[in-house]
VMD Tcl script that builds the backbone (N, CA, C; Angstrom):
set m [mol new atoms 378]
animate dup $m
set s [atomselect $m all]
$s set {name element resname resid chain x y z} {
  {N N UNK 1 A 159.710 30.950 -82.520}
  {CA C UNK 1 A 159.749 31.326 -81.120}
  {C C UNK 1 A 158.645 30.590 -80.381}
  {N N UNK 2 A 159.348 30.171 -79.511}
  {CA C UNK 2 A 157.826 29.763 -78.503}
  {C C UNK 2 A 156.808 30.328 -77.586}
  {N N UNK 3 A 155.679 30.150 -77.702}
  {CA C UNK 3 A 154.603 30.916 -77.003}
  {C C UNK 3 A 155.022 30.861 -75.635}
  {N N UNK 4 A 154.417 32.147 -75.136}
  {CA C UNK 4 A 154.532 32.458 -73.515}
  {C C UNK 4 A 152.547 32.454 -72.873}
  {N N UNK 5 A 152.923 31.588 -71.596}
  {CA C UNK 5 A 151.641 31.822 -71.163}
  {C C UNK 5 A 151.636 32.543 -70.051}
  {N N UNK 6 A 150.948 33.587 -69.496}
  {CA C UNK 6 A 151.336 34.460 -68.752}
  {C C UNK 6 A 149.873 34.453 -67.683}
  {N N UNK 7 A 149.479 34.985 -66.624}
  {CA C UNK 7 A 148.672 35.063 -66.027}
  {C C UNK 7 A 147.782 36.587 -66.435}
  {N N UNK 8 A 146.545 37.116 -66.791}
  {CA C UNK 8 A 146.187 38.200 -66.766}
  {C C UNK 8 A 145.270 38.517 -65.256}
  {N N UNK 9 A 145.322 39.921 -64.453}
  {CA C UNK 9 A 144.724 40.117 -63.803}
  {C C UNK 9 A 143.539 40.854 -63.851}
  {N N UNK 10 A 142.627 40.233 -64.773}
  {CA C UNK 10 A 141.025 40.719 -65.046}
  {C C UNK 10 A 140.528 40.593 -65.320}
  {N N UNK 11 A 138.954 40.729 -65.507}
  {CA C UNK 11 A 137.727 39.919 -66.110}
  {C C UNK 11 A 138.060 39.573 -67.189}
  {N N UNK 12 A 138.923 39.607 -68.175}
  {CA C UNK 12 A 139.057 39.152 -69.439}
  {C C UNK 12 A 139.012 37.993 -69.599}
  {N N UNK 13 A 140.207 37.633 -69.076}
  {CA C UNK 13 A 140.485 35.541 -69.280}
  {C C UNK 13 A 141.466 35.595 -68.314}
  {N N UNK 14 A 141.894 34.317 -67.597}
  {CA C UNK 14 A 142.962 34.285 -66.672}
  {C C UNK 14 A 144.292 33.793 -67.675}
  {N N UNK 15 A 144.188 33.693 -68.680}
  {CA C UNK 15 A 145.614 33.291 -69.428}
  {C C UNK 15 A 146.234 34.261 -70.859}
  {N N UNK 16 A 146.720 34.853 -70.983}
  {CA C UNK 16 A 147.569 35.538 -72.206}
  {C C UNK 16 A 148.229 34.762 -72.762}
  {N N UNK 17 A 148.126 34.449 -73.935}
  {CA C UNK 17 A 149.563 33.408 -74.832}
  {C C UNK 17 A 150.000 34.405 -76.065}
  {N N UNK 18 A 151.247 34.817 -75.594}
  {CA C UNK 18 A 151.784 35.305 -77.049}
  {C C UNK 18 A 152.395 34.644 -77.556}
  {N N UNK 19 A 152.763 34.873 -78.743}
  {CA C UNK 19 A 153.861 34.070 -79.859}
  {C C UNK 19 A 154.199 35.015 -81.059}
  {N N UNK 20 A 155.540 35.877 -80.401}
  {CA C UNK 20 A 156.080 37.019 -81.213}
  {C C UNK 20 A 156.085 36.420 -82.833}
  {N N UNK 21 A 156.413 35.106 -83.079}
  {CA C UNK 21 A 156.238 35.187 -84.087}
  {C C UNK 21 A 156.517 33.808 -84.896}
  {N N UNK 22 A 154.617 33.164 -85.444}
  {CA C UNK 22 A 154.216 31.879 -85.341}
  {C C UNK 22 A 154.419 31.716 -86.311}
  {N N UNK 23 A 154.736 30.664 -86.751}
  {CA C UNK 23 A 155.006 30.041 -88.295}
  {C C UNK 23 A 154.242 28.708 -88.422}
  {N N UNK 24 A 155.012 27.748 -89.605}
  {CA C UNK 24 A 154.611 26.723 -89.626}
  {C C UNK 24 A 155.076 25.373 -88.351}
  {N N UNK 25 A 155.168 26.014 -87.593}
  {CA C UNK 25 A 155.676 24.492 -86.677}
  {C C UNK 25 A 154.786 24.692 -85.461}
  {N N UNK 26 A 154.185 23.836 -85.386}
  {CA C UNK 26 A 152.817 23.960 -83.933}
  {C C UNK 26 A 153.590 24.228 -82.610}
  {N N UNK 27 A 152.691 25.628 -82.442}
  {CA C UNK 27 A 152.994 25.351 -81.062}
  {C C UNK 27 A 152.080 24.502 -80.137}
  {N N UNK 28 A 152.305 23.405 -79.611}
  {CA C UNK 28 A 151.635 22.241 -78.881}
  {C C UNK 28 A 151.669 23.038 -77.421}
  {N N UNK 29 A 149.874 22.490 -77.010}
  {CA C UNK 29 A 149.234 22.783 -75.665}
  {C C UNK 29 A 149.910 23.841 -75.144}
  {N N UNK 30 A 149.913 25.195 -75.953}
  {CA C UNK 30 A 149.807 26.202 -75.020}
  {C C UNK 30 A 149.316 26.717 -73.904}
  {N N UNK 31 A 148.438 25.942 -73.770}
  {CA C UNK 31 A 147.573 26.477 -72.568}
  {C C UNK 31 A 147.922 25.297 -71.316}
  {N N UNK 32 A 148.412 24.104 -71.938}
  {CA C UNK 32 A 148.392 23.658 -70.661}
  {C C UNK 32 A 147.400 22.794 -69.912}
  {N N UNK 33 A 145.977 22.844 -70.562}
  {CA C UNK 33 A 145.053 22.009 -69.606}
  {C C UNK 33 A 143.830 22.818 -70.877}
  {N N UNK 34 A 142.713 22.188 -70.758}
  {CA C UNK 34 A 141.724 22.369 -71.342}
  {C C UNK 34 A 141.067 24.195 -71.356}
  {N N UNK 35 A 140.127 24.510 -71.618}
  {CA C UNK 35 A 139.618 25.924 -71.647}
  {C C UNK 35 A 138.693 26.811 -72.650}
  {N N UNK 36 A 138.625 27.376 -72.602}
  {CA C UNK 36 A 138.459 28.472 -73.969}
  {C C UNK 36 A 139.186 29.683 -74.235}
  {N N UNK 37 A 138.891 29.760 -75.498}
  {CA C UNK 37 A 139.408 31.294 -76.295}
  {C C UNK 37 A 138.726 32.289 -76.514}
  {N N UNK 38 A 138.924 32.984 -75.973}
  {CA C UNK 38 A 137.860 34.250 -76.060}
  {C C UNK 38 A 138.330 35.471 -76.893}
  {N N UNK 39 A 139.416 35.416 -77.214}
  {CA C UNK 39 A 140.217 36.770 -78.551}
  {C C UNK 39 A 141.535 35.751 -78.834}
  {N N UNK 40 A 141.580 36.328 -80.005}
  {CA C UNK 40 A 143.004 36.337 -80.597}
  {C C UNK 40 A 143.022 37.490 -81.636}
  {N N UNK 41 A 144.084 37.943 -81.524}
  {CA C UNK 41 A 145.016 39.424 -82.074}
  {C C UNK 41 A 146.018 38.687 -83.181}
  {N N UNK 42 A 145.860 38.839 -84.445}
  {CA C UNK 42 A 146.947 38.611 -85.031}
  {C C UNK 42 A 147.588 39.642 -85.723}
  {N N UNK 43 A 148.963 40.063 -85.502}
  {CA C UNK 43 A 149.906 41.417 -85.827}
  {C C UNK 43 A 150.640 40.503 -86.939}
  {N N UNK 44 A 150.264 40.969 -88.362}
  {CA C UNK 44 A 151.172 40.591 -89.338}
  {C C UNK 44 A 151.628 42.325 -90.005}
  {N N UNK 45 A 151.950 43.200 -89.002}
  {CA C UNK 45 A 152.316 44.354 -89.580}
  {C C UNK 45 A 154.013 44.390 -90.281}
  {N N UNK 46 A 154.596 43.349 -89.679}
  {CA C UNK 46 A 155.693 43.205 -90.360}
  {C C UNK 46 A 156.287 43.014 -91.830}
  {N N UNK 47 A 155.001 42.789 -92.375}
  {CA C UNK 47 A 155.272 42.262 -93.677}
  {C C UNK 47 A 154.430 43.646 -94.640}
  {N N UNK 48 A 154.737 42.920 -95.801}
  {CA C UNK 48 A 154.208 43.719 -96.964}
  {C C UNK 48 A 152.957 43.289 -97.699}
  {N N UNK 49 A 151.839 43.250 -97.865}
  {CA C UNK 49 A 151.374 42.228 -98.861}
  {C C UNK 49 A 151.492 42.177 -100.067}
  {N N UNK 50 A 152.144 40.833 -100.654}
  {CA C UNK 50 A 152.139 40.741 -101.784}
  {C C UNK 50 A 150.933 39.747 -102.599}
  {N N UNK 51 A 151.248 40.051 -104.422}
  {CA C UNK 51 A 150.193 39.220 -105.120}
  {C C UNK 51 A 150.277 37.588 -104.341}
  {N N UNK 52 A 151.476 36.702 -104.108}
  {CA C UNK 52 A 151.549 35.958 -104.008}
  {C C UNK 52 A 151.269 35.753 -102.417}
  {N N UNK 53 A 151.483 36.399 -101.596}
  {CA C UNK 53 A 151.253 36.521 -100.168}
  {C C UNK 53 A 150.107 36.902 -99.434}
  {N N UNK 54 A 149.286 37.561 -100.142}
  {CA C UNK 54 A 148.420 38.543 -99.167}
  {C C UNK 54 A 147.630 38.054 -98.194}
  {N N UNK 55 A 147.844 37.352 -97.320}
  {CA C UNK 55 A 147.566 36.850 -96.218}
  {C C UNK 55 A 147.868 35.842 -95.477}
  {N N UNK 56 A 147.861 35.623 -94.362}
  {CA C UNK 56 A 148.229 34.574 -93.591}
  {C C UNK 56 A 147.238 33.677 -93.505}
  {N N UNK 57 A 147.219 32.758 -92.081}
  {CA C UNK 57 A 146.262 31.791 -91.748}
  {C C UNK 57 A 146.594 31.052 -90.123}
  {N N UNK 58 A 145.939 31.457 -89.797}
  {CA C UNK 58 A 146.158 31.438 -88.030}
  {C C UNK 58 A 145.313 29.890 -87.688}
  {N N UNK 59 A 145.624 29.114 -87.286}
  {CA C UNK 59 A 144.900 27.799 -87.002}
  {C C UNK 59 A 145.168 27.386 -86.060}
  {N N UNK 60 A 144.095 26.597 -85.273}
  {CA C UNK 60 A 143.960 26.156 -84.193}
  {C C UNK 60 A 143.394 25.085 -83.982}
  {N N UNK 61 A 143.549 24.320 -82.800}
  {CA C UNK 61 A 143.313 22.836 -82.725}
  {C C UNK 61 A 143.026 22.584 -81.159}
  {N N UNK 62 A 141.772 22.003 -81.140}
  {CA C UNK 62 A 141.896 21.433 -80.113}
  {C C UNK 62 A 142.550 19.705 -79.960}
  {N N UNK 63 A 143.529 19.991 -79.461}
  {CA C UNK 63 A 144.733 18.788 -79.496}
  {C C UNK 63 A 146.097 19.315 -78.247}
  {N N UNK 64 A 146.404 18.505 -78.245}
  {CA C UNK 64 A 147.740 18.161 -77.749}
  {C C UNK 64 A 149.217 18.515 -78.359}
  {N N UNK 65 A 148.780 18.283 -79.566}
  {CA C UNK 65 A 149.648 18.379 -80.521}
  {C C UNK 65 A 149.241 18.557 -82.000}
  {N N UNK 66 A 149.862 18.930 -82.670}
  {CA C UNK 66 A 149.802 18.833 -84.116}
  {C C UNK 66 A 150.592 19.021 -85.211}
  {N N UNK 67 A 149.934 18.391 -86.697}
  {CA C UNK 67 A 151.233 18.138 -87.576}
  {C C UNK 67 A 150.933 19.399 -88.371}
  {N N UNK 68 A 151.360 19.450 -88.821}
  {CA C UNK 68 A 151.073 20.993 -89.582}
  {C C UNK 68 A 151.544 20.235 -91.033}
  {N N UNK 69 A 150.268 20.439 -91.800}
  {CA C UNK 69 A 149.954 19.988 -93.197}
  {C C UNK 69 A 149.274 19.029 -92.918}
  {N N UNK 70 A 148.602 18.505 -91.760}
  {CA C UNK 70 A 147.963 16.837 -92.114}
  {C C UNK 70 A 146.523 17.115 -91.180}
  {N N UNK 71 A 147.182 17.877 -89.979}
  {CA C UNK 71 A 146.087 18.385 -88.816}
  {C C UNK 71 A 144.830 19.197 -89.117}
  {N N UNK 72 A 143.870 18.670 -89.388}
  {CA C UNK 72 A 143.103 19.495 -89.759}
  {C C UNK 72 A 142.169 20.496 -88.618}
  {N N UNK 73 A 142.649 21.612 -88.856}
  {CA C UNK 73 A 142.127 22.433 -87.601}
  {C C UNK 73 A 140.706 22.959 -87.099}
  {N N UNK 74 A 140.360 23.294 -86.042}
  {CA C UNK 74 A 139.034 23.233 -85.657}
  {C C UNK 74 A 138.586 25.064 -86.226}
  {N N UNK 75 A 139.327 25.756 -86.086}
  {CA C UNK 75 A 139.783 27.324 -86.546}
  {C C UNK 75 A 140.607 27.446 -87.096}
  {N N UNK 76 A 139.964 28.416 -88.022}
  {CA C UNK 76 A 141.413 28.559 -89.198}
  {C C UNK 76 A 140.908 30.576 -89.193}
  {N N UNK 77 A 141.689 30.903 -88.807}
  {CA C UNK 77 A 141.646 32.610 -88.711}
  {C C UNK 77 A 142.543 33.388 -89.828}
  {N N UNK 78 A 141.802 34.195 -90.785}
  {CA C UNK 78 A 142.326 35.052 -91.902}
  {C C UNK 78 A 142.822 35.957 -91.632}
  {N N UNK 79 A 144.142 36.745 -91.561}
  {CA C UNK 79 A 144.892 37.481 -91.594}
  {C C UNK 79 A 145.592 38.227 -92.566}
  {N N UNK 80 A 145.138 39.585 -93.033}
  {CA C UNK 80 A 145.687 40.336 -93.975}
  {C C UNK 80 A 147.360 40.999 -93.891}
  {N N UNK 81 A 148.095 40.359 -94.605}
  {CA C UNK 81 A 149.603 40.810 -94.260}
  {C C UNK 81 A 149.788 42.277 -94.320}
  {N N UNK 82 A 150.538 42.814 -93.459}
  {CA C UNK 82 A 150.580 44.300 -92.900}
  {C C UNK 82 A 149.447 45.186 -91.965}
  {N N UNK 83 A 148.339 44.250 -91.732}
  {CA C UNK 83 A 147.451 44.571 -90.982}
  {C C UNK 83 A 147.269 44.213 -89.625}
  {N N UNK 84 A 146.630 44.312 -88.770}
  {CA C UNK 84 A 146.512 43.724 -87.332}
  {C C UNK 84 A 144.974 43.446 -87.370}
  {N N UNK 85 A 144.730 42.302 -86.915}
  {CA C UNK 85 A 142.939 41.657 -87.639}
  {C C UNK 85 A 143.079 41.060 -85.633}
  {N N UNK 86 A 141.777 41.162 -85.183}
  {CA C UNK 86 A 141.194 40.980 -83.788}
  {C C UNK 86 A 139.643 40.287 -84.043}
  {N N UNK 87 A 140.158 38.871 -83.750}
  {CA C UNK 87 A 138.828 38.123 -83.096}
  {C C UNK 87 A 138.314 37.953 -82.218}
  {N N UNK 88 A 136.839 38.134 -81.880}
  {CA C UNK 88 A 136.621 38.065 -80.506}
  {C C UNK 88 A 135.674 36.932 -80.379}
  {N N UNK 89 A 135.723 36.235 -79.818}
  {CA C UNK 89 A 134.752 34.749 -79.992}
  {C C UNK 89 A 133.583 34.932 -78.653}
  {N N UNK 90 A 132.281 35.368 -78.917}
  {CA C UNK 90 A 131.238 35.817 -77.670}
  {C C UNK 90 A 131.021 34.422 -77.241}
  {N N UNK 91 A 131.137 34.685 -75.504}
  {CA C UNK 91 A 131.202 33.047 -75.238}
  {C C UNK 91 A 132.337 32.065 -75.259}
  {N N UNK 92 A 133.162 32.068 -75.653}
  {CA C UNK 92 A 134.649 31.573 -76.038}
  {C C UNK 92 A 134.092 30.301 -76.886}
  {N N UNK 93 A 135.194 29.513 -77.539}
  {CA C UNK 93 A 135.835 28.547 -77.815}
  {C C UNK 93 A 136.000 27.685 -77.218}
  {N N UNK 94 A 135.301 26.767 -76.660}
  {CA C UNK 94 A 136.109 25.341 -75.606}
  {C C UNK 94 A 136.819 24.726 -76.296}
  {N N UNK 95 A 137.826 23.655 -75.443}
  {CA C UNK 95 A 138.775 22.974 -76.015}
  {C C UNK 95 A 138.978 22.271 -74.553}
  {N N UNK 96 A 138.962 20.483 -74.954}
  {CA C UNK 96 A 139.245 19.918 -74.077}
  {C C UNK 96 A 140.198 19.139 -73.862}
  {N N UNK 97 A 140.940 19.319 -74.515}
  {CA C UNK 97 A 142.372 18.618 -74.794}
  {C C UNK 97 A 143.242 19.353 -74.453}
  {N N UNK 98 A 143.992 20.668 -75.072}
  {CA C UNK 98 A 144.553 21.449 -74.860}
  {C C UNK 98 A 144.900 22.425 -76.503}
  {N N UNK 99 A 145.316 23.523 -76.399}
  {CA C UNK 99 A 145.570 24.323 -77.519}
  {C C UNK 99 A 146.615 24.274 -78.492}
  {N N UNK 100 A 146.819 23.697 -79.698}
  {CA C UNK 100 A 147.773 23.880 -80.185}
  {C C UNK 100 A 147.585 24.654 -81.323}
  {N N UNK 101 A 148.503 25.637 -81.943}
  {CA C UNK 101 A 148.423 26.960 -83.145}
  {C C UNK 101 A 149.664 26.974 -83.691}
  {N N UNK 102 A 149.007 27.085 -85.211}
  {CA C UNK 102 A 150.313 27.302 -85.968}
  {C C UNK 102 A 149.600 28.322 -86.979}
  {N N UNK 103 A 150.835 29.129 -87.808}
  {CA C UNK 103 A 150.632 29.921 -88.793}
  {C C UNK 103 A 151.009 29.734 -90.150}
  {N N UNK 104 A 149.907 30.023 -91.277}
  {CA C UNK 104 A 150.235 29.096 -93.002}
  {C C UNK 104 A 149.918 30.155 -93.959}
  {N N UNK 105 A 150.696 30.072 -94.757}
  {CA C UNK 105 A 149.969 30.898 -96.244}
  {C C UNK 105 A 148.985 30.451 -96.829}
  {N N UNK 106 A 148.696 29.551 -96.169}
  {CA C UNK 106 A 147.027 28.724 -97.265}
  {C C UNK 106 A 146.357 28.054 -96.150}
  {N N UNK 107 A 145.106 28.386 -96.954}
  {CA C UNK 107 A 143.944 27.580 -95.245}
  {C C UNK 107 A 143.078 26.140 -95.784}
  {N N UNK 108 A 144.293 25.543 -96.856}
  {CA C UNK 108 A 144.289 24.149 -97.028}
  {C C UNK 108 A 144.551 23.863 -95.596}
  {N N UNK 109 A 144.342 22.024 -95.736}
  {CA C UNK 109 A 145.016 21.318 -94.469}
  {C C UNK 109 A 146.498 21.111 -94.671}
  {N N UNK 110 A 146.978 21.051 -95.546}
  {CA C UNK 110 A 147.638 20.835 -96.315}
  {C C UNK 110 A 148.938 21.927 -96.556}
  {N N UNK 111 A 148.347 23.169 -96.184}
  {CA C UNK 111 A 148.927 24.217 -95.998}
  {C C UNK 111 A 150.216 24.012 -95.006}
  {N N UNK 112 A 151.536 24.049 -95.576}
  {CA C UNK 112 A 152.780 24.238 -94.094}
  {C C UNK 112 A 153.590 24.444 -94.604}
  {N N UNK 113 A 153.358 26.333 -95.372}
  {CA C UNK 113 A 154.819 27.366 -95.654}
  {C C UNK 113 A 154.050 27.841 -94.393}
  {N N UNK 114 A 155.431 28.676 -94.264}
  {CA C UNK 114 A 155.149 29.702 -92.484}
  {C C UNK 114 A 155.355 31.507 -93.840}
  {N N UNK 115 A 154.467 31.808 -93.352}
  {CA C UNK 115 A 154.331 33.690 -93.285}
  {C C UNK 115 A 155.631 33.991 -93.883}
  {N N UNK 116 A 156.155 34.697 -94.648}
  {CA C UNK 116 A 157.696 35.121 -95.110}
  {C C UNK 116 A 157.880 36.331 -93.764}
  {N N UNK 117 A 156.992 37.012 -93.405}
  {CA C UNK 117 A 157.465 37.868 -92.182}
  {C C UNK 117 A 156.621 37.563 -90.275}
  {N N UNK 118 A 157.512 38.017 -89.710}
  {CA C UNK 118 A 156.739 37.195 -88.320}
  {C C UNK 118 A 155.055 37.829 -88.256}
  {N N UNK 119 A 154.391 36.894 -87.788}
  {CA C UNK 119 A 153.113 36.926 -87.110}
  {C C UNK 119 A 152.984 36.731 -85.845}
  {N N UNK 120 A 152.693 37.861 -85.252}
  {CA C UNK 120 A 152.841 37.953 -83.904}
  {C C UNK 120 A 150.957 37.342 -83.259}
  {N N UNK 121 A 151.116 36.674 -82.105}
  {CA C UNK 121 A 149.593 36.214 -82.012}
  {C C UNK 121 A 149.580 36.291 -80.576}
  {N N UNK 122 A 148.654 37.098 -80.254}
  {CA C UNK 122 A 147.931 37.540 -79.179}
  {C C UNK 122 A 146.675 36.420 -78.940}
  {N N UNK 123 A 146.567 35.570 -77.443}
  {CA C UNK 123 A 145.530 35.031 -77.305}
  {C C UNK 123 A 145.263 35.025 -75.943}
  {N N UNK 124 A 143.658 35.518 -75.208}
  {CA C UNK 124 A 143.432 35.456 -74.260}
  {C C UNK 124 A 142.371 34.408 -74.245}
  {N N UNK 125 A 142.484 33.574 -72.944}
  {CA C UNK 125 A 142.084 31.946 -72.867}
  {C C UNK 125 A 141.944 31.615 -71.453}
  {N N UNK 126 A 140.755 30.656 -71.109}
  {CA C UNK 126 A 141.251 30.406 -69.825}
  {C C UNK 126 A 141.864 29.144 -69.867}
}
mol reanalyze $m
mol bondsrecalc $m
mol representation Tube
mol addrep $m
């Protein structure tokens, strides 16, 4: 599914990006223009954790674009499957390129299986 960027009305951040549910295929420049990240929410309550699964891997790039398995990301965020895990970055994250995020079972670079259940990702950004 592709991320939505939405406007928020409050001191938080002026941008919301969800992505009901991120896998291995980048979503490229979500944001649109340069910025920072100041939270991301990742909802992997959908799933179960298993021996072979138990967690995701939320990554991020400051880029334009990216390959997923080759891109090596600037953030790589740990996610426990069936849990909901909240980062808050004091100060944000800059990025001057633009945002691109994808989701992996391994926080190799190298990493590009997608989650067996959706990962939903919450990000507020300006």
């Amino acid at each position: 599914m592709a991320a939505i960027q939405t406007g928020v009305k409050n001191d938080l951040a002026p941008k919301l990006i969800v992505d009901e549910s991120l896998g291995a295929t980048s979503q490229d420049d979500v944001t649109s223009a340069a910025g920072s990240v100041y939270m991301v929410q990742i909802d992997a309550t959908a799933g179960s954790p298993t021996t072979s699964e138990p967690a995701c891997y939320v990554k991020m790039v400051d880029a334009s674009s990216a390959t997923v398995g080759n891109t090596s990301a600037d953030i790589i965020l740990y996610a426990p499957i069936g849990k909901i895990t909240s980062y808050v970055i004091n100060g944000g994250w800059a990025f001057s390129t633009g945002l691109s995020i994808w989701a992996v079972t391994s926080a190799a670079v190298s990493g590009n299986v997608s989650p067996t259940s959706s990962v939903k990702v919450t990000i507020f950004s300006s």
